[in-house]
Structure formats: C-alpha cells, structure tokens
MARLUM-907735 format. One record per residue (C-alpha): residue number from 0; residue in three letters; x, y, z negated. Coordinates in steps of 0.001 Angstrom, whole numbers, plus 500000, padded with zeros to 6 digits. Example, Ala and Ser with C-alpha at 12.3 -4.5 7.8 and 13.67 -1.06 7.14 Angstrom:
BEGIN
R  num  residu       x       y       z
R    0     ala  512300  495500  492200
R    1     ser  513670  498940  492860
END
This chain:
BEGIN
R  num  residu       x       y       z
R    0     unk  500000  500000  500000
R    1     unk  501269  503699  500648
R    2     unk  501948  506154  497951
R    3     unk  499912  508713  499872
R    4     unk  498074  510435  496954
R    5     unk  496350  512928  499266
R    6     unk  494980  513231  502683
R    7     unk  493889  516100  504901
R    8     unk  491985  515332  508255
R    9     unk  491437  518487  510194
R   10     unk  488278  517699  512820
R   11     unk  484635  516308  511587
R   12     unk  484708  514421  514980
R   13     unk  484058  511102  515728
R   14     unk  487478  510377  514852
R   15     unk  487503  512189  511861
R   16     unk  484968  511066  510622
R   17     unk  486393  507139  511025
R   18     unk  489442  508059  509265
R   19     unk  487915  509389  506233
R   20     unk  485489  506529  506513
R   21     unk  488432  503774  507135
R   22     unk  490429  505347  504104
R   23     unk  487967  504601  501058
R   24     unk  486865  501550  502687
R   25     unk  490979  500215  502917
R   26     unk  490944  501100  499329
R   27     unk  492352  504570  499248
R   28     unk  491424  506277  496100
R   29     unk  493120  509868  496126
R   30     unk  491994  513106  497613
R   31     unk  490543  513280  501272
R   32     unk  489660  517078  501960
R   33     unk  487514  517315  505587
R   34     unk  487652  520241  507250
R   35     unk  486120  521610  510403
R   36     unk  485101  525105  511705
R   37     unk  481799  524731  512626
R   38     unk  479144  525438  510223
R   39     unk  477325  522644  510778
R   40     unk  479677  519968  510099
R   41     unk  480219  516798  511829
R   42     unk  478123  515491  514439
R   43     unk  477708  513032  517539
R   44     unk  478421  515364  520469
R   45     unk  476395  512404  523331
R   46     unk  473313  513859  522242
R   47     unk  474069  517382  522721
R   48     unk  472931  517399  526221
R   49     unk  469589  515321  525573
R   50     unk  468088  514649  522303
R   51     unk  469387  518152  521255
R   52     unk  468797  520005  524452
R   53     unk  465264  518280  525067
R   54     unk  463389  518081  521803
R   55     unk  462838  521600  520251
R   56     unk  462467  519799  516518
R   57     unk  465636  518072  516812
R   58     unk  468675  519467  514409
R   59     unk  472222  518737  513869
R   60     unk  471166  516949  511087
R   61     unk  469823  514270  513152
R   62     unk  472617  513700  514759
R   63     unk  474633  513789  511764
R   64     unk  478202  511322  512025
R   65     unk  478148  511495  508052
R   66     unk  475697  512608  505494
R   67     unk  476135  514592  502651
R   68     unk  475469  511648  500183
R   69     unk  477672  509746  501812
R   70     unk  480648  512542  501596
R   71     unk  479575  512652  498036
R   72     unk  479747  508924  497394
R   73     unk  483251  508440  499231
R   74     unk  484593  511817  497117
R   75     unk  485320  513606  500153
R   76     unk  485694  517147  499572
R   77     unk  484312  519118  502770
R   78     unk  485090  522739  504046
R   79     unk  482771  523510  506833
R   80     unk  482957  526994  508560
R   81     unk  486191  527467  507682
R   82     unk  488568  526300  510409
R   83     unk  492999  525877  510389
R   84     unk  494538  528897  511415
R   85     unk  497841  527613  510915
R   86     unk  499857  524243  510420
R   87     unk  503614  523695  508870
R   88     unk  504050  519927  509845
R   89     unk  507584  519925  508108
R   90     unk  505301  520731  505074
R   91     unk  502125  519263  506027
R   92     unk  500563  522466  504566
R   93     unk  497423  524056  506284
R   94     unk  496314  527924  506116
R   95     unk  492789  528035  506826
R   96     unk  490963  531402  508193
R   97     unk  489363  532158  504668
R   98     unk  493106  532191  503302
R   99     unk  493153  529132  501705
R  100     unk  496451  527040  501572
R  101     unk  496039  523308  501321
R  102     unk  498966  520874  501580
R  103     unk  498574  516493  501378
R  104     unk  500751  513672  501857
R  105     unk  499586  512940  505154
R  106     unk  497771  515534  507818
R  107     unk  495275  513984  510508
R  108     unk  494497  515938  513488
R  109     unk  490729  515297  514865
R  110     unk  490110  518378  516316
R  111     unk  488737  517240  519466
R  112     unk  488883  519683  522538
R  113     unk  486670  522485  523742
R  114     unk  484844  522940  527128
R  115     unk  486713  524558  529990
R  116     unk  485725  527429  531627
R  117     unk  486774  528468  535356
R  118     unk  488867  531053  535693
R  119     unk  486891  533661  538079
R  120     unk  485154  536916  537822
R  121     unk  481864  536836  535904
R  122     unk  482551  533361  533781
R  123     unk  482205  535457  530599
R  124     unk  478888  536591  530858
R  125     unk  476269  535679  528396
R  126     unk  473978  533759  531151
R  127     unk  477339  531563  531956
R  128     unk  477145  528620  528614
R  129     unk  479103  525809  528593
R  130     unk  478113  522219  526085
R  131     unk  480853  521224  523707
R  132     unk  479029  522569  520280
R  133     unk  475448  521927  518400
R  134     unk  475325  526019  518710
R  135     unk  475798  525954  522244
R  136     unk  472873  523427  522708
R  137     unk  470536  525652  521006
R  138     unk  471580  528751  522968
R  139     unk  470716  526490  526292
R  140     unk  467085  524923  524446
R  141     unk  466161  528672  523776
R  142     unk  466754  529823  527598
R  143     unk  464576  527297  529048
R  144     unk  461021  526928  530172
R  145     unk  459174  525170  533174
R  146     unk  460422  527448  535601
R  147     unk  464057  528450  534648
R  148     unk  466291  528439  537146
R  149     unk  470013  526788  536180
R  150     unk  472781  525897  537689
R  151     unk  475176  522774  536497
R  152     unk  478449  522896  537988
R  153     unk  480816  519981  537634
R  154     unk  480242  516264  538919
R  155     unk  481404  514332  536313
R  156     unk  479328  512684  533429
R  157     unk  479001  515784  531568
R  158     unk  477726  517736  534140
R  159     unk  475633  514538  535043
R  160     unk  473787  514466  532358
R  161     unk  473014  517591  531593
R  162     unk  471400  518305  535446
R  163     unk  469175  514516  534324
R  164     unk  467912  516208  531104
R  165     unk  467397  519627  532591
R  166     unk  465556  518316  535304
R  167     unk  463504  516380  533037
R  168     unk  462649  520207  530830
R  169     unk  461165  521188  534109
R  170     unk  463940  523615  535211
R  171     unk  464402  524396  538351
R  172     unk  467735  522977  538557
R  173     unk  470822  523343  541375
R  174     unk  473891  520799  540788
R  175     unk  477426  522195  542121
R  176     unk  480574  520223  542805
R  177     unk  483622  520728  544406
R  178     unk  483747  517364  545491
R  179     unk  481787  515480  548299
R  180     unk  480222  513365  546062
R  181     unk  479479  513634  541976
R  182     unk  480989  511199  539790
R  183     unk  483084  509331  542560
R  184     unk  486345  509748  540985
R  185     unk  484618  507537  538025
R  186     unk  482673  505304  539612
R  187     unk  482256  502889  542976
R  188     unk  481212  505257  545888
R  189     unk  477828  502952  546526
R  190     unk  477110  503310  543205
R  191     unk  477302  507078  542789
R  192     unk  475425  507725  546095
R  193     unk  472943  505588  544817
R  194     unk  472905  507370  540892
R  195     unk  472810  510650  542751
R  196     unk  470225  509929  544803
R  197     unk  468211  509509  541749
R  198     unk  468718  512456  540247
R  199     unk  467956  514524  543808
R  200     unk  464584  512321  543797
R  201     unk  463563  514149  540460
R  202     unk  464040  517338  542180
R  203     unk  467562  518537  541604
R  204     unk  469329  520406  544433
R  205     unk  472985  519105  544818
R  206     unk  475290  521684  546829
R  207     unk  478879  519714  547625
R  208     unk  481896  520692  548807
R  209     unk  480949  524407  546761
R  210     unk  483741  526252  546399
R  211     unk  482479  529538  543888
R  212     unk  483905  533010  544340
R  213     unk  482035  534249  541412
R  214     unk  479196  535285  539551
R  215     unk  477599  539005  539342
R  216     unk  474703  539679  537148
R  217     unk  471546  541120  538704
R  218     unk  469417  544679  536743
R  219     unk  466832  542191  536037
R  220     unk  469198  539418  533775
R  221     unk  469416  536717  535813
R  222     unk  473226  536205  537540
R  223     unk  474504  535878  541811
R  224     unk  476450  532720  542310
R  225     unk  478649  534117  545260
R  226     unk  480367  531361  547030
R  227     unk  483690  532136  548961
R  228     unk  481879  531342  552828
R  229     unk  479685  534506  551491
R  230     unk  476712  533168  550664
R  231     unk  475014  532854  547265
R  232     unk  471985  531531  544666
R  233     unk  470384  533378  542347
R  234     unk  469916  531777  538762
R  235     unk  469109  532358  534941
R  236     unk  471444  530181  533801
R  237     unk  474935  528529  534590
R  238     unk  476205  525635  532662
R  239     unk  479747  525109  533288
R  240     unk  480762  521057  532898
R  241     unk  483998  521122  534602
R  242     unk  485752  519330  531596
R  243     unk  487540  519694  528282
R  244     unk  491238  520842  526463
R  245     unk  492262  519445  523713
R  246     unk  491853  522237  521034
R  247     unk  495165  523050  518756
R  248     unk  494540  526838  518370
R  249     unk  496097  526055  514766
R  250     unk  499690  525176  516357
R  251     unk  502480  528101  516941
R  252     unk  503905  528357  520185
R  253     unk  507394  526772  518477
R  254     unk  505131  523743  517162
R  255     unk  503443  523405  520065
R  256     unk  506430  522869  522480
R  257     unk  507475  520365  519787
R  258     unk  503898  518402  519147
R  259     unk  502407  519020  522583
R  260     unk  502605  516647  525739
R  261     unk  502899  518661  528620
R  262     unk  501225  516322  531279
R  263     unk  498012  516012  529161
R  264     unk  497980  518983  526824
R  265     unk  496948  516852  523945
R  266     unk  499482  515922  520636
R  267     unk  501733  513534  521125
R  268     unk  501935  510303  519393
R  269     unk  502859  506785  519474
R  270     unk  500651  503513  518973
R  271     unk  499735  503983  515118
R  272     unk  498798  507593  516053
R  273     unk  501870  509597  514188
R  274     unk  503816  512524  515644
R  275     unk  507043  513031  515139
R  276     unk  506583  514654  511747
R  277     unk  506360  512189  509413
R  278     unk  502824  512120  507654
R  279     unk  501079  513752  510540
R  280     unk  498720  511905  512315
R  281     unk  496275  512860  515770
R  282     unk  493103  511076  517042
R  283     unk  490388  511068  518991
R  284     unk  490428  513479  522261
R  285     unk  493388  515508  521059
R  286     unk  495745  513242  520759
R  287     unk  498077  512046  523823
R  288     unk  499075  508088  523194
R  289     unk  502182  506684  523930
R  290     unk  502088  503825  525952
R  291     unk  504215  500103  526246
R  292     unk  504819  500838  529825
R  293     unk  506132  504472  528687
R  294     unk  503194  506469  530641
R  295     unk  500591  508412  528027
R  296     unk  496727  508426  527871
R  297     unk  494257  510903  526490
R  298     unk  490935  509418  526405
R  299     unk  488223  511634  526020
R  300     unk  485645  508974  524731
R  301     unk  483646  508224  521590
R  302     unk  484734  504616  521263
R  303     unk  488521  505251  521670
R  304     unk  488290  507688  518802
R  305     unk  486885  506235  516001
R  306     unk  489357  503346  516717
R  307     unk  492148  505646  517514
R  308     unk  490452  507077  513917
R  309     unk  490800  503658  512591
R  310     unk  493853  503217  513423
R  311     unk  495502  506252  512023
R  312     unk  493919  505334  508461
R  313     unk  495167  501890  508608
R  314     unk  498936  503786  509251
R  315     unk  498500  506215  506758
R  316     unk  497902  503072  504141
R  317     unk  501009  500777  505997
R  318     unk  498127  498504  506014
R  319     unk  497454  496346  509447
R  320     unk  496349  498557  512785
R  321     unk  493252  497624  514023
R  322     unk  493365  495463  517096
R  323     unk  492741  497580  519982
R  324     unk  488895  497086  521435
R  325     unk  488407  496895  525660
R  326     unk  487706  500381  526498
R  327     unk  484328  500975  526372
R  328     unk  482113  503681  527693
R  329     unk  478508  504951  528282
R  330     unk  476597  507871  529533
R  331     unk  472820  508457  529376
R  332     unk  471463  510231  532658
R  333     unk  467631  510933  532488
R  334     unk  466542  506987  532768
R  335     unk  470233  506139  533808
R  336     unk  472254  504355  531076
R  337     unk  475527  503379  532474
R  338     unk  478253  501879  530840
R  339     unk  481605  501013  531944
R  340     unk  484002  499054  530450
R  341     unk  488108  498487  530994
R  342     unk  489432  500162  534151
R  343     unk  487430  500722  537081
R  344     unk  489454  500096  540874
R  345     unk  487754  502022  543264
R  346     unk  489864  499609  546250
R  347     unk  487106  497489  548203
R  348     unk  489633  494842  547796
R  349     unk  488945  494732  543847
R  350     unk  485804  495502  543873
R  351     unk  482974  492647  543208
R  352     unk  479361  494152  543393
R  353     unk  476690  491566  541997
R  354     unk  473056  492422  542794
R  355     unk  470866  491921  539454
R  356     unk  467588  493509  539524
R  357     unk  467356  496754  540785
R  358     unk  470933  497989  540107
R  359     unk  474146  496611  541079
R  360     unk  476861  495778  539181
R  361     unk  480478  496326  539732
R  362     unk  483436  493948  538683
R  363     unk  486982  495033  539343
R  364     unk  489113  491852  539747
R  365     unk  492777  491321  540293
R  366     unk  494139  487893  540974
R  367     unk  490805  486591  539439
R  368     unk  490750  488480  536419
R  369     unk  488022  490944  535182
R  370     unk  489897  494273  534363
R  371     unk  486477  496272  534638
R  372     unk  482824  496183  535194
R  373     unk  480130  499073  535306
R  374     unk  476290  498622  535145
R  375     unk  473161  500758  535190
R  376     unk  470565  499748  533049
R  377     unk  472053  496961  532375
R  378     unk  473966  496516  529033
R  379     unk  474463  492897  528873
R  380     unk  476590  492912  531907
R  381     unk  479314  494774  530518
R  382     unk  478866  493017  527621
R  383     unk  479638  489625  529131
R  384     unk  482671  491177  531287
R  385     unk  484280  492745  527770
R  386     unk  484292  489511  526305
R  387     unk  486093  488267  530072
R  388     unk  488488  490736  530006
R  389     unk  489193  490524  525819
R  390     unk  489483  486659  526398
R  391     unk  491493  486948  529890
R  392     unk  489085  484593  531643
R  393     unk  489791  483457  535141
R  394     unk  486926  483646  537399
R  395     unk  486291  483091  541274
R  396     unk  485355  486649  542596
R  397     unk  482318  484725  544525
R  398     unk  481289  483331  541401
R  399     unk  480743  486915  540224
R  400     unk  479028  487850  543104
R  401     unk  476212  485430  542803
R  402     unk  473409  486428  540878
R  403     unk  472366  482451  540223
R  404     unk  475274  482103  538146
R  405     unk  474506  483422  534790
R  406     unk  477438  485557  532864
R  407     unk  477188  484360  529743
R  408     unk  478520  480722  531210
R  409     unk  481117  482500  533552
R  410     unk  482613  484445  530450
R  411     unk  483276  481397  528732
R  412     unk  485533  480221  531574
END
C-alpha cells in the first residue's frame, strides 16, 4: 500500500469522478479534496445534447456522475465553482481562483477539454454557442422553439447528435461540414450515407463541402452565415461542434512545455497515467498516453476515462492497474444508437458488413481476427465482437458475413 496520506483530483469528470470513486473503494482512507470550476459539479456530459437540451424539466442533477450523499459517505471534500489557477508539480501544490492554496501527496488531473471554436470573424457573438458545459445546454434549451432556425456545424458525433435532437425540438435545422460526407472519418462510408440519410429524412438540411467566411449579425438578432463562394443563410442560432482541447489553463507556459505533448495537446503520461513529476497523475480526455509501440493516444471517450480514472487510483495506491477494457464507444442520434468498439478500418479489404435487420453491421478483420465492429441499433453485436476481439478469436470473414450464423457461437471460436 502507498503512504499517500492525501489526494487532490482536479476535474469532476468522468474520470475524476472514477478516481475518487476507485480510491475509497481500494481502501484509501486519507483526504481526497475534488475540485472543479463549474458550479454545478460533476456530471455526464452524453446527455448534454439530448436529455438536457430536449426536456425543459431536466437538471444537472439528473445527470449527476456522483451525489452529494455519496461525496459525503466516501469523505470527499468538494470545491465547486472554484477552479485551479495555478499548479507547482515539483510541489504538487494548487492555487485556486478564490486564493486558496492546497497541496497532497499525489495531484490527478481530470480536467477534461473544452469545445473549440473556429477562428473567423463573428465566432464570438452571443447567437454563436458551442456544447461542452450543463450552462451551455441551457443557454441552447432557452433559444429554441418550433420554428428556430440553427445551424450545427461539424460532422462528427458531436455535431451529429446535436442536429438529431434539434431536429427532433422542431427547429428548423441546417447541418454544415467541411467534409463530403458527416461522420466518414469515423465510420464505414455505406454506413454514414445511410445514418445521414436519416437524419435529412427528419428534415435537416445538410450543406457539404461548406467552407464559412464568417458570420455578421443582422438589426433584427438573428446572424449571416457568409460562405467564402459569397453566398450565405440566415439563422438564430449557430452551434459550433467542430471538436475539443484538452483544457490546462492552470499550467504556466514553463510547465506546459514540460507536461504538454505537442502532437496532441493533452498531458503527457505513461501507462499507469503519471507525468514526469512524481505524484502527478492525468486522465480522462486531457491526458496524452504513452504507448508500447512508442506512438501516443488521447481518447476523447467516456469509457477510456473512467478506466484511464481507474487506473491512475490503482497507481497512486502501488496497487494492481486495471486490465485495460476493448475500447468501447457509443453515440445516441435521435433513434440512432451506435456503438463502436476496438478500431474501425475504413479499407474494403477489412471491412465485413453483416446484414441483421434493418441495419448493417460492420466487422473490421485482419488475418481473421476481429479488431472492430460498429452497429446501429444493435447493441448485442458489438457486444459479441468485444468479447472476439478481448478473447482473440479466429473467425472466417464469410462466417461473419452470414446472418444464419449466430454471434454468440462464432465468439466462442
């Protein structure tokens, strides 16, 4: 067991909340102070662009990652609204914005990223939101009614989802991407078209290939979308989903050039999740992960951080790390739940599509190995591909194709 008598996790996120979590429940009985700049405390952000956004009752408190009993029955001692202003890894002492000086045994950074915004004229107006936080949410709920007009830009899950749900709310809704095609950096081409498609059937407008020049707002409060061939849309609302920095406001410049990988922009650790100060620890979106092979990885999903979470409690005790779990992922669209698990090869050549009900699913397979699968509506065929890829099953790519075959048996091997 460690002689850690005090921890410090800065971030109520997902995996800041697993550390704290982890900690009492590997035994740990000294100090664990939480702390996290938002008001509201910690909280699942996947529903921020649904249950939040599309039921005017729902709170942060229903979406709550811990409880206030619970924080009182672990002896966690929270500070919420009062974010890090300052870190001395050499010290592992904190300066928060109220003043406050707090120093620990061990550190754990949590603090997630923020949403990106692009960098053109007009991004800082107050029609132009973006939906990282429970406050920005609300701001968005509050805008809407049945004939608001908004547009989403970015084509990847965030953006996704929150053109499903606003189209749902009865907005009048215009989807923007770069890109020829939503989503098809993520996902199988056929697949996207066909998830797309959906969306476009509920009446959402997709423009592709948009390249924006920037946005001017209009006497009467609503904002011109002026795209660089010279043409434009006028909306109420833009929602920027273009995607997410790891957020270390809290580290000098000099700590940052020492903490800070410079491909990802997240803190650098290795496989238990320390940095190169001893007792400081980062998980969960922030934190850039070593790898065997030497490359690094920042995921930016919920799964990977309360493991990565996990994991950096288990360190902190010198107790034994958490096997790694198959990466895992989902993302609610309207009536779209997709998941994906492991890594998805967009190559036709390792690509197995297997057609169960009314949407496909999609292996990827190398030398007869599952190394990915995604499925809409369809839970229990990631499931069964996890447990192929955990257990390294070898299995005929034909097999996988044909729907008479059921998964369960081919996961067994």
């Amino acid at each position: 067991m460690s002689q850690i008598e005090s921890v410090i996790v800065v971030g109520a996120s997902a995996a800041g909340i697993s550390c704290v979590r982890t900690l009492r429940q590997l035994g740990f009985l000294g100090s664990i102070t939480l702390i996290d700049k938002d008001q509201h405390g910690a909280y699942e952000r996947p529903p921020l662009s649904k249950q939040i956004l599309m039921q005017a009752d729902s709170t942060h408190h229903d979406i709550a990652l811990i409880s206030d009993d619970e924080l009182t029955a672990f002896n966690i001692e929270a500070h919420y609204g009062d974010g890090v202003c300052e870190l001395d890894p050499m010290t592992r002492t904190i300066i928060l914005e109220s003043g406050e000086a707090l120093t620990a045994g061990a550190i754990v950074l949590a603090t997630g990223g923020e949403a990106r915004r692009l960098p053109i004229e007009g991004a800082d107006l107050p029609q132009v939101l973006v939906l990282r936080h429970y406050e920005d949410a609300l701001n968005l709920r509050q805008r809407l009614n049945t004939d608001t007009r908004v547009a989403v830009i970015g084509g990847g899950f965030i953006g996704a989802e929150t053109t499903a749900s606003l189209s749902k709310s009865g907005a009048v809704v215009q989807w923007l991407d770069a890109a020829a095609l939503p989503m098809a950096h993520l996902l199988p081409t056929e697949l996207c078209e066909k998830i797309v498609a959906n969306h476009c059937a509920q009446g959402v407008t997709l423009t592709s290939h948009c390249r924006l020049d920037k946005f001017i707002e209009q006497p009467d409060g609503s904002v011109s979308i002026l795209f660089d061939d010279g043409t434009s849309i006028e909306v109420d609302v833009i929602v920027m989903g273009v995607g997410m920095a790891p957020s270390t406001p809290y580290l000098s410049d000099a700590i940052s050039a020492e903490l800070l990988n410079l491909v990802t922009g997240g803190i650098q650790v290795n496989d238990n999740q320390a940095t190169k100060f001893a007792g400081v620890y980062a998980a969960g979106d922030v934190a850039a992960v070593s790898q065997v092979d030497g490359s690094t990885v920042r995921h930016e999903h919920w799964q990977s951080a309360q493991h990565q979470g996990e994991r950096a409690a288990a360190a902190i005790l010198n107790q034994e790390l958490p096997v790694a779990p198959v990466d895992w992922f989902w993302s609610d669209q309207g009536d779209l739940h997709i998941e994906m698990a492991g890594k998805i090869l967009p190559t036709k050549e390792h690509l197995v599509m297997r057609l169960e009900g009314e949407w496909p699913v999609y292996f990827s397979v190398v030398d007869n190995r599952v190394v990915g699968a995604v499925s809409v509506n369809n839970p229990n065929a990631v499931r069964a591909a996890m447990r192929m890829i955990k257990n390294d099953v070898n299995v005929e790519p034909s097999q996988l194709a044909n729907p008479e075959l059921p998964l369960r048996k081919l996961m067994r091997g």
